[in-house]
Backbone bond lengths (Angstrom), bond angles and torsions (degrees), N, CA, C in turn:
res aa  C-N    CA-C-N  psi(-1)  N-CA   C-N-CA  omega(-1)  CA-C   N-CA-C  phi
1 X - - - 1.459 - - 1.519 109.31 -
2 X 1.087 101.35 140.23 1.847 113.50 -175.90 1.388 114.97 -133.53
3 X 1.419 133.31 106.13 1.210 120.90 -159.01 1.733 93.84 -140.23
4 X 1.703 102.33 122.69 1.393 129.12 -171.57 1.364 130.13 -127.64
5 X 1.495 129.61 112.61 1.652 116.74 -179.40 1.730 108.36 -6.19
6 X 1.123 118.41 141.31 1.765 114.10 170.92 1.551 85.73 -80.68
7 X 1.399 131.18 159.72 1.415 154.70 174.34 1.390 108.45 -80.81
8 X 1.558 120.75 -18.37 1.456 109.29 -155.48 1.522 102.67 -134.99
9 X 1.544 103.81 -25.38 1.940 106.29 -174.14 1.432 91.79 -99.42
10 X 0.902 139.99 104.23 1.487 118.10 166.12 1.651 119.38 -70.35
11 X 1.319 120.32 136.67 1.376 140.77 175.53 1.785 105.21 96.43
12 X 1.804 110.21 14.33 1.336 102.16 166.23 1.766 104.94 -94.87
13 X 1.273 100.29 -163.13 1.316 120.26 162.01 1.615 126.23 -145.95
14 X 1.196 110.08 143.51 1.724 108.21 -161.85 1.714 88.91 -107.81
15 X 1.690 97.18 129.62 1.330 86.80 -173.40 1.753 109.91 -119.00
16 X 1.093 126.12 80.48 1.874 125.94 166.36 1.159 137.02 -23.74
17 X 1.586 127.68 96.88 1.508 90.96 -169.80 2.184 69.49 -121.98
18 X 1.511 84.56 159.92 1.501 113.06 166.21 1.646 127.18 -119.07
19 X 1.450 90.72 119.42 1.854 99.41 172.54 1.421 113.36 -46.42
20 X 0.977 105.99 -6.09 2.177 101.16 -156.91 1.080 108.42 22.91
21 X 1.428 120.76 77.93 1.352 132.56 155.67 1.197 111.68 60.73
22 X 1.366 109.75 97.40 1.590 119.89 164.99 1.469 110.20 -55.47
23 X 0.755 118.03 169.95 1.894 139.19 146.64 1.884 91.07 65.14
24 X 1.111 124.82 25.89 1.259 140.95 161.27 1.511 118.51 -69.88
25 X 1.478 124.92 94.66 1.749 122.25 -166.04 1.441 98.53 -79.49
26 X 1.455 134.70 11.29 1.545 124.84 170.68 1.821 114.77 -103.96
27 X 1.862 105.20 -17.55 1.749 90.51 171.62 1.416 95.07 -113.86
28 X 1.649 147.15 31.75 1.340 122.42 156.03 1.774 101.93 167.63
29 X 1.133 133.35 175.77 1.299 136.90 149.67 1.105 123.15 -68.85
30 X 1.290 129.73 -166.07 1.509 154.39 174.35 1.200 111.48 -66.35
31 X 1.568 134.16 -74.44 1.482 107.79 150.98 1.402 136.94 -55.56
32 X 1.040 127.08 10.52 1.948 115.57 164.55 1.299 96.50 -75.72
33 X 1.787 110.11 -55.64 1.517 119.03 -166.02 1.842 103.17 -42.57
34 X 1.260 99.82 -47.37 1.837 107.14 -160.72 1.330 102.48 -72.57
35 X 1.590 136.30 -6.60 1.403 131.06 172.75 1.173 104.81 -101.24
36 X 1.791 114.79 -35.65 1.786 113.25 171.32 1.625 107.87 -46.99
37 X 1.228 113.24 -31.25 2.238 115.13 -157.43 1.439 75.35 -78.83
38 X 1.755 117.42 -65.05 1.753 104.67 -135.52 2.141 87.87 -73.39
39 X 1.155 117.33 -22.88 1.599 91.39 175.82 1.714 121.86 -68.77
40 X 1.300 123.48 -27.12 1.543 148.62 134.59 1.515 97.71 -10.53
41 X 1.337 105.29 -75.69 1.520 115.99 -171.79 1.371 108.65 -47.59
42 X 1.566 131.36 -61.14 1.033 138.80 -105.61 1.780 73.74 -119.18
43 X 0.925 123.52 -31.54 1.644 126.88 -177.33 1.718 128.71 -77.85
44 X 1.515 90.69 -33.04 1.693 106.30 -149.10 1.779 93.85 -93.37
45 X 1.052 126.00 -178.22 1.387 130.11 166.73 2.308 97.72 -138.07
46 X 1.184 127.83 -18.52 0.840 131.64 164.50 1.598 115.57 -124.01
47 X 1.543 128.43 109.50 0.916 119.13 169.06 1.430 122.80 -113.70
48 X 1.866 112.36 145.70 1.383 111.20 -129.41 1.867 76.72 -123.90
49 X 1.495 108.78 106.00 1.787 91.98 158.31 0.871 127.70 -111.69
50 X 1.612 136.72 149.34 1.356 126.71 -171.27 1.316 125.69 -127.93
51 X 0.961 125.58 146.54 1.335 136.02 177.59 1.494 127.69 -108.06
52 X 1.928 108.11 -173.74 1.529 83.69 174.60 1.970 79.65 -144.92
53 X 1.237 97.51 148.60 1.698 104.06 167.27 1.789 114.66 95.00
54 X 1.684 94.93 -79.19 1.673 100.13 162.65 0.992 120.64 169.57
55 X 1.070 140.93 -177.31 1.441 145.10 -135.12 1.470 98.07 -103.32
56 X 1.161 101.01 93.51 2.012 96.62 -168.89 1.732 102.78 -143.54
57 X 1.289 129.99 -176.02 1.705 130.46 -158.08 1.539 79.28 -71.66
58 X 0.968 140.56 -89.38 1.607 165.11 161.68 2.522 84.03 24.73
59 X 1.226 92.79 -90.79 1.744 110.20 172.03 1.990 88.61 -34.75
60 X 0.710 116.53 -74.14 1.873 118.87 -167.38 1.163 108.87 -40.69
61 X 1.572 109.62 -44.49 1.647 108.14 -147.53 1.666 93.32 -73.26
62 X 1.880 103.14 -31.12 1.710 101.98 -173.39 1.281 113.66 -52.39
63 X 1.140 113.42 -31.64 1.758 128.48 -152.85 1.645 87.65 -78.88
64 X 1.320 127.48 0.32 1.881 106.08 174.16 1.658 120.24 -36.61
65 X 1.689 105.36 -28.78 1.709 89.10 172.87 1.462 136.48 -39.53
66 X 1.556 95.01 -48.54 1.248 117.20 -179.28 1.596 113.43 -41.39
67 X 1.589 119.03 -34.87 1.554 116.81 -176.85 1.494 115.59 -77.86
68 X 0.996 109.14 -2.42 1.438 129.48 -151.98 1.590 116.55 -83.97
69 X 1.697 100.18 -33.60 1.271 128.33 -136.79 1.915 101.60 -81.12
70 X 1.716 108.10 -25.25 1.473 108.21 161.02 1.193 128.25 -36.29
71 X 1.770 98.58 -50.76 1.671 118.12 -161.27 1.770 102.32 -89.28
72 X 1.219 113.91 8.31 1.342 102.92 -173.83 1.592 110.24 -130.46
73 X 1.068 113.02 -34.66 1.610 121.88 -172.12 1.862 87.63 -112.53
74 X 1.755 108.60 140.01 1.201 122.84 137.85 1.470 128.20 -147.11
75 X 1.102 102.89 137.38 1.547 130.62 -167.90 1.869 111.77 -51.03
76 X 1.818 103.73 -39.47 1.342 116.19 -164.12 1.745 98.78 -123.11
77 X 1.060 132.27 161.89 1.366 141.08 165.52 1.475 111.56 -85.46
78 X 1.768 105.66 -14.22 2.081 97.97 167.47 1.117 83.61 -123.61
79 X 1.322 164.07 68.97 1.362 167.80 168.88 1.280 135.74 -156.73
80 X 1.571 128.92 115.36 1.183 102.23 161.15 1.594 121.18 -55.99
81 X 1.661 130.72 -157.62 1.144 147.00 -156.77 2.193 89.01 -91.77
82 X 0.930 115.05 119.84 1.501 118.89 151.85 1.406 144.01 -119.97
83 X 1.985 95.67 -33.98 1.381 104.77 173.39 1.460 111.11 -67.41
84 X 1.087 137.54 99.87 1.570 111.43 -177.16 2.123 121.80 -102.43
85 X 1.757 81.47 39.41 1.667 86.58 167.58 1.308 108.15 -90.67
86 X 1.641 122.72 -26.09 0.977 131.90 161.41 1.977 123.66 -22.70
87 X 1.455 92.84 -44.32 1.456 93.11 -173.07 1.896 112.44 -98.68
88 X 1.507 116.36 159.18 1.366 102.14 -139.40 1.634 104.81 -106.44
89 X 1.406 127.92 160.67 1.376 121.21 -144.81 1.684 86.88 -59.95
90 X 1.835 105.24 178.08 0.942 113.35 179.76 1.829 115.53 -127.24
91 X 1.118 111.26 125.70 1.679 111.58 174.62 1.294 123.65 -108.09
92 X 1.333 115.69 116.83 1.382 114.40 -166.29 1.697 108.96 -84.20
93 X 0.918 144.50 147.55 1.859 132.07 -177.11 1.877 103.39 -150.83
94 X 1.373 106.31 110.89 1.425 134.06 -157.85 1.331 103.17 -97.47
95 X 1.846 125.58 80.00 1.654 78.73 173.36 1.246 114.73 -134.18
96 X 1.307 117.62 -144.90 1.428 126.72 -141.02 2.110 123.04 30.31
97 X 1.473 74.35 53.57 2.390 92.61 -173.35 1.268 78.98 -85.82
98 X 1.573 96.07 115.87 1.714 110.83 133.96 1.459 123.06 -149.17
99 X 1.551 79.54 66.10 1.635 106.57 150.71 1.721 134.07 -107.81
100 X 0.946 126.36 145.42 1.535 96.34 -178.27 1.549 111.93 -91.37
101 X 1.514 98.57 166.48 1.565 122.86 -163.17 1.635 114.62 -86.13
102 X 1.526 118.43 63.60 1.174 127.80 -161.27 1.705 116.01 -141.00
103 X 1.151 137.06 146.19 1.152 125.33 168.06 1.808 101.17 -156.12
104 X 1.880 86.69 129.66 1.695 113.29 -163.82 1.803 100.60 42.73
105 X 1.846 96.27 59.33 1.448 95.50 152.47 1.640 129.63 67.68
106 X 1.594 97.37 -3.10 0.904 104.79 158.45 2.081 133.81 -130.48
107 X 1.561 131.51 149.03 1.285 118.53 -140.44 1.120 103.81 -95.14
108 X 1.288 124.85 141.19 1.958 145.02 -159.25 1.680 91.70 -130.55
109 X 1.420 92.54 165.19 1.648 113.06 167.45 1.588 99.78 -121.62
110 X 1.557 78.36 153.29 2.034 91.50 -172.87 1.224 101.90 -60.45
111 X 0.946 149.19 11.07 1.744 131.50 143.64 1.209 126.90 -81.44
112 X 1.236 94.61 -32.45 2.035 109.36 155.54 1.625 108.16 -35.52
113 X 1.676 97.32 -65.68 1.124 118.67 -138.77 1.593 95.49 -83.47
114 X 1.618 120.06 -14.30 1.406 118.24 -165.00 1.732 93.08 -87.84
115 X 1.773 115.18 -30.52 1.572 118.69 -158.79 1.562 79.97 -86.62
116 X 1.073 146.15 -51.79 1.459 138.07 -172.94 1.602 114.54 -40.86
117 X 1.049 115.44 -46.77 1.374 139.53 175.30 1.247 125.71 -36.30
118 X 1.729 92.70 -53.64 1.601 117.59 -165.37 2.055 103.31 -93.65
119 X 1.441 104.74 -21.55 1.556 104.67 170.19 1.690 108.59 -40.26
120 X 1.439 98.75 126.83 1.876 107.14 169.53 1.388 101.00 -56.74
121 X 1.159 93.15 175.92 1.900 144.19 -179.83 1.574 82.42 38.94
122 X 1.013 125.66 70.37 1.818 138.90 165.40 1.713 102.20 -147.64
123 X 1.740 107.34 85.50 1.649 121.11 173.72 1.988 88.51 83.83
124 X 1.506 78.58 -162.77 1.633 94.23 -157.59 1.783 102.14 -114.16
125 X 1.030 109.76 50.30 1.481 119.26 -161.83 1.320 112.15 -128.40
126 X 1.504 116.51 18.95 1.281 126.62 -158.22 1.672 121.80 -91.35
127 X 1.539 108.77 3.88 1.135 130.08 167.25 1.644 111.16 -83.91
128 X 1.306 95.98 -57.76 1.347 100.87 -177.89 2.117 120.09 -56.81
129 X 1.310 101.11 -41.18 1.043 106.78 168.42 0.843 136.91 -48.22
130 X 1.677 108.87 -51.65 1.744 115.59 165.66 1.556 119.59 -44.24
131 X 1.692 90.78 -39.97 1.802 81.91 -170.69 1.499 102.11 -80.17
132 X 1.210 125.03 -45.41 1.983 102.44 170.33 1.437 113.51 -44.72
133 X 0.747 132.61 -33.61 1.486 124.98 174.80 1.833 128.03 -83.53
134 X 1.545 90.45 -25.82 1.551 81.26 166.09 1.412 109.49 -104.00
135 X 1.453 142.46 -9.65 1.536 146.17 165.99 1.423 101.77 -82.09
136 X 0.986 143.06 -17.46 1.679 132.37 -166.59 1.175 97.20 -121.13
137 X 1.357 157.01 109.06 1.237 147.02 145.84 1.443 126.20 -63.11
138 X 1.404 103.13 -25.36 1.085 93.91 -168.02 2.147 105.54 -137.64
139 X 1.279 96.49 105.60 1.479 103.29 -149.38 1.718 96.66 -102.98
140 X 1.719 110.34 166.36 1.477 111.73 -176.80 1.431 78.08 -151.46
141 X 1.944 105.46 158.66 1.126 119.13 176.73 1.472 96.02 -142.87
142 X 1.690 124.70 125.17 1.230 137.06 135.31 1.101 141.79 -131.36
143 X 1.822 115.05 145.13 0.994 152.75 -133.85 1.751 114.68 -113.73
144 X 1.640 107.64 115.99 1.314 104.00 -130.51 2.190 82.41 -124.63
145 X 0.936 121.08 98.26 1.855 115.05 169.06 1.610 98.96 -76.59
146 X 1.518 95.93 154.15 1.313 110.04 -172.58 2.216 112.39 -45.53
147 X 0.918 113.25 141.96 1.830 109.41 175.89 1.164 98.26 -61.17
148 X 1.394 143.34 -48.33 1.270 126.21 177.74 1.964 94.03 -165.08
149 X 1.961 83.50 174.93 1.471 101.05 169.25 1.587 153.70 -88.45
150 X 1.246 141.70 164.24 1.605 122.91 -168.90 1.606 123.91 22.51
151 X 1.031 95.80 -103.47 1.955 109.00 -174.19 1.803 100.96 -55.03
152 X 1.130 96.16 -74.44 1.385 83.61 -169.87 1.407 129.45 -49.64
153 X 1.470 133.50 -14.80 1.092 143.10 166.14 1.861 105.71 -33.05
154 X 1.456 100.70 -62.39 1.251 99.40 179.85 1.699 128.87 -61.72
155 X 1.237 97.64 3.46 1.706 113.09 -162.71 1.536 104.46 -133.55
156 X 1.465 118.10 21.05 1.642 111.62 159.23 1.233 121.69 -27.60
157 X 1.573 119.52 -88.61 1.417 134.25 179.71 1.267 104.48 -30.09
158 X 1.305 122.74 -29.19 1.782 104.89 -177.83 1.435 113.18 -92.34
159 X 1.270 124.53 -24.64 1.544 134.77 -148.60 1.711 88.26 -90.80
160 X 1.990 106.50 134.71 1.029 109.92 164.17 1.637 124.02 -86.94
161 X 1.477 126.40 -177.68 1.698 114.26 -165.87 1.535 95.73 -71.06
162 X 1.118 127.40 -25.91 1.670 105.55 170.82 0.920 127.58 -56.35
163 X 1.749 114.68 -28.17 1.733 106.93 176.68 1.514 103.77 -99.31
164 X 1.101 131.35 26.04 1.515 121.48 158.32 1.716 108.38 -103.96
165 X 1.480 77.52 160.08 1.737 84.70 -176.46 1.531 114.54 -56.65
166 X 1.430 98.38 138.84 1.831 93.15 -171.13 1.529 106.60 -68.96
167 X 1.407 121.61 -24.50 1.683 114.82 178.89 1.504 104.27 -54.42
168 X 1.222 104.56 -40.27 2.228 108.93 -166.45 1.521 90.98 -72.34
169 X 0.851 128.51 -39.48 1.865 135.94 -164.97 1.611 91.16 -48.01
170 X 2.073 105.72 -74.63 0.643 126.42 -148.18 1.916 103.67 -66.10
171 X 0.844 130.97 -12.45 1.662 137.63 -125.27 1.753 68.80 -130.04
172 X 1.319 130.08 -79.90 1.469 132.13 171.25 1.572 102.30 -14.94
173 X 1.364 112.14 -86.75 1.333 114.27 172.08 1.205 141.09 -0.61
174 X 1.893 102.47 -61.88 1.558 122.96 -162.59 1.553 77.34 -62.13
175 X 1.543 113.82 -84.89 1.305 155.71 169.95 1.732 96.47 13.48
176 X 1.249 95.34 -91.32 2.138 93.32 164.33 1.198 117.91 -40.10
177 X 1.344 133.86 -69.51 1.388 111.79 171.16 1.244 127.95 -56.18
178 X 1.070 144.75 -18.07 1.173 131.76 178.01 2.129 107.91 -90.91
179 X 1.273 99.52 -25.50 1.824 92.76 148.37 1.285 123.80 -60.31
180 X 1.622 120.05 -40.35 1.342 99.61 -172.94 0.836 106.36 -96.81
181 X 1.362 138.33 -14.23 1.529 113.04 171.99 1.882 126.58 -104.61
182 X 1.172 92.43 13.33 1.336 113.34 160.14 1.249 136.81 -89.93
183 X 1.600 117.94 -31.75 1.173 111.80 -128.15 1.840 79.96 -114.69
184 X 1.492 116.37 137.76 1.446 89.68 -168.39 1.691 96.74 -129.96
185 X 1.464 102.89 160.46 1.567 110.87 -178.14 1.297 114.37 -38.76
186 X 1.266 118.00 139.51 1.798 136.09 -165.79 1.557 87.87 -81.50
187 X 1.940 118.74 127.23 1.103 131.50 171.96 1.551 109.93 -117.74
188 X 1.141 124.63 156.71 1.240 132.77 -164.75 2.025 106.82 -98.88
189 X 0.861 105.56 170.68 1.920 93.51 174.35 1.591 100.41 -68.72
190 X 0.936 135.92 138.53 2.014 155.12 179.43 1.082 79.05 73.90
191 X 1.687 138.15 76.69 1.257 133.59 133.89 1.211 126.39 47.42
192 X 1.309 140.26 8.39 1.585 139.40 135.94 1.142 133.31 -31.51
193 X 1.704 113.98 110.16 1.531 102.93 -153.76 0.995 99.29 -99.95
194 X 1.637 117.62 173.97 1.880 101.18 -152.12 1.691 93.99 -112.20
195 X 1.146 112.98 143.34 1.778 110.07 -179.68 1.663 108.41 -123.26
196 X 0.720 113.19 -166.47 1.372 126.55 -161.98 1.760 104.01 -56.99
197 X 0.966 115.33 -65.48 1.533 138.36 -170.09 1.491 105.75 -49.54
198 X 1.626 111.98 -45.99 1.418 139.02 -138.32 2.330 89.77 -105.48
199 X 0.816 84.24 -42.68 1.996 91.43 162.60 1.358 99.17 -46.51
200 X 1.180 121.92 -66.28 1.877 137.40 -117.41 1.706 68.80 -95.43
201 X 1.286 113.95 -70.81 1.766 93.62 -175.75 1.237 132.98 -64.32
202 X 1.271 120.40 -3.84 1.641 131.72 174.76 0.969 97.38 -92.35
203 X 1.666 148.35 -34.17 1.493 124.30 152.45 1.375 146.22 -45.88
204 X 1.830 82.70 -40.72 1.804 96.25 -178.54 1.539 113.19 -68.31
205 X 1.575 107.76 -36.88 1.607 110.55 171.29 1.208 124.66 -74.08
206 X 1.336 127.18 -32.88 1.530 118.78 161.41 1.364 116.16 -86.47
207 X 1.361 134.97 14.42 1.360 124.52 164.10 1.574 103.29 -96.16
208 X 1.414 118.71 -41.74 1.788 125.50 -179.20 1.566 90.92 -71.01
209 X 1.118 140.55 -13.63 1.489 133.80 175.75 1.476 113.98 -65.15
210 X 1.514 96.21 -56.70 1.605 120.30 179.73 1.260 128.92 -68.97
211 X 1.686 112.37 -30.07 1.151 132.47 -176.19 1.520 100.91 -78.23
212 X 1.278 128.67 -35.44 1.433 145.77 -158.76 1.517 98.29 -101.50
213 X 1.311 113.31 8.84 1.653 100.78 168.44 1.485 145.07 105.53
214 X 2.054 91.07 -28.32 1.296 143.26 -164.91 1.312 101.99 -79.92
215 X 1.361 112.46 165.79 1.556 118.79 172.28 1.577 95.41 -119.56
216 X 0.946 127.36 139.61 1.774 161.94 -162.74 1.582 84.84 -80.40
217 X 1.303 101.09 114.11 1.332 110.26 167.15 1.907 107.11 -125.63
218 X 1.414 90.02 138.59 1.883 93.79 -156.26 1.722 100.68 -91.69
219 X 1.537 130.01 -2.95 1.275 135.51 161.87 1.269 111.93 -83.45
220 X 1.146 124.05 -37.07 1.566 133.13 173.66 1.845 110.12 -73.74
221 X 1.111 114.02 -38.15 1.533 117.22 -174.46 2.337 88.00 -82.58
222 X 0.760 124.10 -42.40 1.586 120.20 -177.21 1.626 99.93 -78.67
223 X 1.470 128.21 -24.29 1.435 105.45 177.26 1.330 120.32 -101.90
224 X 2.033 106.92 11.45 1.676 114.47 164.01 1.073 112.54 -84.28
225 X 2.058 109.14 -37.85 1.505 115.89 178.01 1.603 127.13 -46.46
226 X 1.623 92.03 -43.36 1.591 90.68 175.18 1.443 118.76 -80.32
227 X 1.261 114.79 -19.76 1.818 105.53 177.89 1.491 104.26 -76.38
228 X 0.807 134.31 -26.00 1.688 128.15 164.86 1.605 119.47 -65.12
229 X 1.323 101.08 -38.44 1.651 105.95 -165.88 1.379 95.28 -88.59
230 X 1.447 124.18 -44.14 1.716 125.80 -175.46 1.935 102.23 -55.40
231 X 1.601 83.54 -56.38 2.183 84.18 -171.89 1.495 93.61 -57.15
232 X 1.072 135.33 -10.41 1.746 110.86 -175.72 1.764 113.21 -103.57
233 X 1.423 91.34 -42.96 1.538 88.30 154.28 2.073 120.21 -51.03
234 X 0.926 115.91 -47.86 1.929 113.18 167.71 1.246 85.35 -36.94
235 X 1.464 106.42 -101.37 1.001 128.92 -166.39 1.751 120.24 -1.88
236 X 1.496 107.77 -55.12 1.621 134.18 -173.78 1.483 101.35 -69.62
237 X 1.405 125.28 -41.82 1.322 122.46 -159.01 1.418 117.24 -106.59
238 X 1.842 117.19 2.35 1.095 146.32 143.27 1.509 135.95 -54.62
239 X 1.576 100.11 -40.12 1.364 111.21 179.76 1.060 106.10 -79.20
240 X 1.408 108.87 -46.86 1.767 130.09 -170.62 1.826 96.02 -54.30
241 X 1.178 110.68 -55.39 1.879 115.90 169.97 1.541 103.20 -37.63
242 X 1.394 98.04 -85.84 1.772 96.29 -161.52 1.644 106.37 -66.71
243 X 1.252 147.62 -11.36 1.077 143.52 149.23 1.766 122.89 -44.83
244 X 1.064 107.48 -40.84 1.793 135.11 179.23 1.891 99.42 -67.45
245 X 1.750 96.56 -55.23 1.445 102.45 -162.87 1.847 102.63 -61.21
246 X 1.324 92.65 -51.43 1.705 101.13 -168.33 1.526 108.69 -44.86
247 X 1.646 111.62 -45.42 1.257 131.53 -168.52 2.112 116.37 -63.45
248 X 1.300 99.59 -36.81 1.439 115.04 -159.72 1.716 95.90 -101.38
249 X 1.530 129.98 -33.62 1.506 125.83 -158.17 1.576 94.99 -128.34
250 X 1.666 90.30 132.96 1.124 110.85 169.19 1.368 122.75 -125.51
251 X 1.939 113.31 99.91 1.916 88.35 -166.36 1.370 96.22 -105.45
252 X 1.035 100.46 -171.65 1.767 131.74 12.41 1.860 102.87 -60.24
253 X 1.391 130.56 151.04 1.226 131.25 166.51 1.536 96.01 -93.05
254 X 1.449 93.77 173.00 1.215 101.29 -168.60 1.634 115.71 -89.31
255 X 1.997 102.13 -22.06 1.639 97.73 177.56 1.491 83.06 -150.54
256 X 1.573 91.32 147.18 1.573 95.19 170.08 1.703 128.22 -35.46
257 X 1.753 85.84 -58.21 1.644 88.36 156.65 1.762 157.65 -30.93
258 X 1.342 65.93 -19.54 1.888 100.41 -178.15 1.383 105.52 -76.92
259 X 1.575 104.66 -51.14 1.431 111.85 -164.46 1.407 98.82 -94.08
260 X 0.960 138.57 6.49 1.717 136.56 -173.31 2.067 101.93 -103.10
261 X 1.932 97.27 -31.30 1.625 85.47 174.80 1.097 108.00 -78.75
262 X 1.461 131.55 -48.72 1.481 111.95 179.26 1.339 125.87 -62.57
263 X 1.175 108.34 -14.59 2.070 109.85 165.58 1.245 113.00 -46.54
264 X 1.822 109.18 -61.59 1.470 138.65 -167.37 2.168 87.13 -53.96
265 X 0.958 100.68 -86.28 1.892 104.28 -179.48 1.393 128.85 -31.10
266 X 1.508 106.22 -47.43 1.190 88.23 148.21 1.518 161.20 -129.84
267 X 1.732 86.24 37.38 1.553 118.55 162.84 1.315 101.87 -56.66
268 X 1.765 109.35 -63.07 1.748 109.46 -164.97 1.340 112.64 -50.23
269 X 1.278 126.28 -42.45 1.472 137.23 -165.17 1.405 91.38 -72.41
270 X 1.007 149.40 -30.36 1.313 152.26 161.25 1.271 138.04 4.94
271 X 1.854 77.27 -101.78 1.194 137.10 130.76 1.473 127.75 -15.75
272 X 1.453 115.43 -68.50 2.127 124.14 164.30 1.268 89.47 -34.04
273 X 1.672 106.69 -60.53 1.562 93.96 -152.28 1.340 131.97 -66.22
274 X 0.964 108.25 -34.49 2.201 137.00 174.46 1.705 75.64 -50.55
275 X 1.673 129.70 -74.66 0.982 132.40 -122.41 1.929 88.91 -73.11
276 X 1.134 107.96 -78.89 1.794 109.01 154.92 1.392 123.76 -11.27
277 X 1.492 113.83 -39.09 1.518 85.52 179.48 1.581 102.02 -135.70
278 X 1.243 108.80 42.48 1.695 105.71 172.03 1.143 108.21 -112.20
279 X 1.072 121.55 175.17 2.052 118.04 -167.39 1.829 98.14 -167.50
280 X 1.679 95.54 110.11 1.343 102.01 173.49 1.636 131.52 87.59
281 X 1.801 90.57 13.59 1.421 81.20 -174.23 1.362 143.31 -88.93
282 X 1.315 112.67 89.30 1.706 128.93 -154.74 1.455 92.16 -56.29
283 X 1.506 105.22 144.38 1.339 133.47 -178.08 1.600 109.89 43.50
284 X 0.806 117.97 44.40 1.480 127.23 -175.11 1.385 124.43 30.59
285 X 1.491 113.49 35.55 1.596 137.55 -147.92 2.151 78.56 -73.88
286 X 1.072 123.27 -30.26 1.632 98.45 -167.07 1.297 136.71 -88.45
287 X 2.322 85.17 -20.04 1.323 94.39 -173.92 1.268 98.66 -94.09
288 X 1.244 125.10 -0.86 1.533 117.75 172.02 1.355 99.19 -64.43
289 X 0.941 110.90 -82.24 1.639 118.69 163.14 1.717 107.90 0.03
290 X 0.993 111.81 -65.39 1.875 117.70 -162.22 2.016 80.26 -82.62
291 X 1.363 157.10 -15.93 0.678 131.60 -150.68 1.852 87.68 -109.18
């Protein structure tokens, strides 16, 4: 995980996390890989896969996670997965392409070239395809020429963007901008946007989910989130009460009235606060609670 000022929202944060190499036979099997993707899934709001060369059966056949993703992620606690806005756009990133960007001779853009790809009865990959196309709605393709040639190959890390090839420069470029201004804060189902605090427990519950055997259910992981975040919000807007009360009343008061306006003042202020930092609270089960 890599987490950096965003460049473009100011007061967000852009947060990186890396598979370290799927389909790698030295950190796990076939199922680690298939719980590493669907936690990927279940985390990311842009997910970035990459390749090397081009979009061919070979690139597909890797992508088997992708079929996987029924048996591993669900959306409902009596449901498999259906909503699939739930899951987060998808960017495809091709590189070292040096082929050109054409089909029957005539010139396409790598989104062309990524939806061309994914057309059925083209190789034996036709499982996998379906599910990029019915889990991703909304897909991007970029197109990556080698960073540079011979010698310097071995000398990336040192070489500044003048000595890389200006296509990779340029292709880098698009590529970042179109993350940052695309790529948008990870929301939960009823639009709860996820912050710092609210990550750290959506990991711990879908990793003890996964670890425990379970399949990651994303109504069950949002109705633990809020019993933690709601009881702490009470909790927050309680202190903030009797902190207010101690501060403002001194009795005996002189008329009931006395003591009923500063109740009212700093009930409301309370209240902001519960309201500010609670998330999801159906039937108002918390602030009854705080009330």
């Amino acid at each position: 995980m890599w987490c950096v000022p965003h460049p473009k929202k100011p007061n967000h944060t852009l947060v990186l996390l890396d598979t370290e190499g799927l389909g790698d036979v030295k950190k796990g099997d076939k199922n680690n890989d298939i719980c590493i993707f669907a936690l990927a899934m279940l985390l990311s709001s842009t997910f970035v896969y990459n390749s090397m060369g081009t979009i061919n059966q070979q690139a597909m056949d890797e992508l088997y996670f992708v079929t996987e993703l029924t048996d591993k992620i669900k959306e409902k606690s009596s449901s498999s997965t259906e909503q699939i806005s739930l899951f987060p756009d998808f960017v495809w990133t091709v590189r070292d392409f040096i082929l050109d960007l054409e089909i029957n001779g005539e010139s396409i853009t790598s989104d062309q070239y990524l939806e061309d790809a994914l057309e059925l009865n083209k190789g034996t990959s036709e499982e996998a395809k379906i599910c990029i196309q019915k889990f991703f709605l909304k897909r991007k393709c970029f197109i990556f020429a080698p960073p540079a040639y011979g010698q310097k190959l071995k000398e990336l890390e040192k070489l500044h963007d003048n000595e890389l090839y200006v296509g990779f420069v340029e292709s880098t470029k698009n590529f970042c901008e179109y993350i940052f201004n695309h790529s948008e804060a990870k929301t939960l189902p009823g639009g709860g946007m996820v912050n710092g605090p609210r990550l750290g427990n959506l990991v711990l519950t879908y990793v003890e989910t996964i670890t425990n055997g379970d399949v990651p259910c994303m109504e069950n992981a949002v109705l633990a989130l809020a019993q933690i975040e709601n009881s702490a919000a009470v909790q927050r807007a309680l202190t903030l009460y009797e902190e207010m009360m101690e501060q403002k009343v001194k009795f005996p008061t002189e008329t009931l009235q006395e003591l009923l306006d500063v109740h009212i003042t700093c009930r409301r202020e309370a209240i902001e606060v519960f309201t500010k930092n609670s998330f999801k609270d159906v039937n108002q089960k918390f602030q009854t609670t705080l009330e």
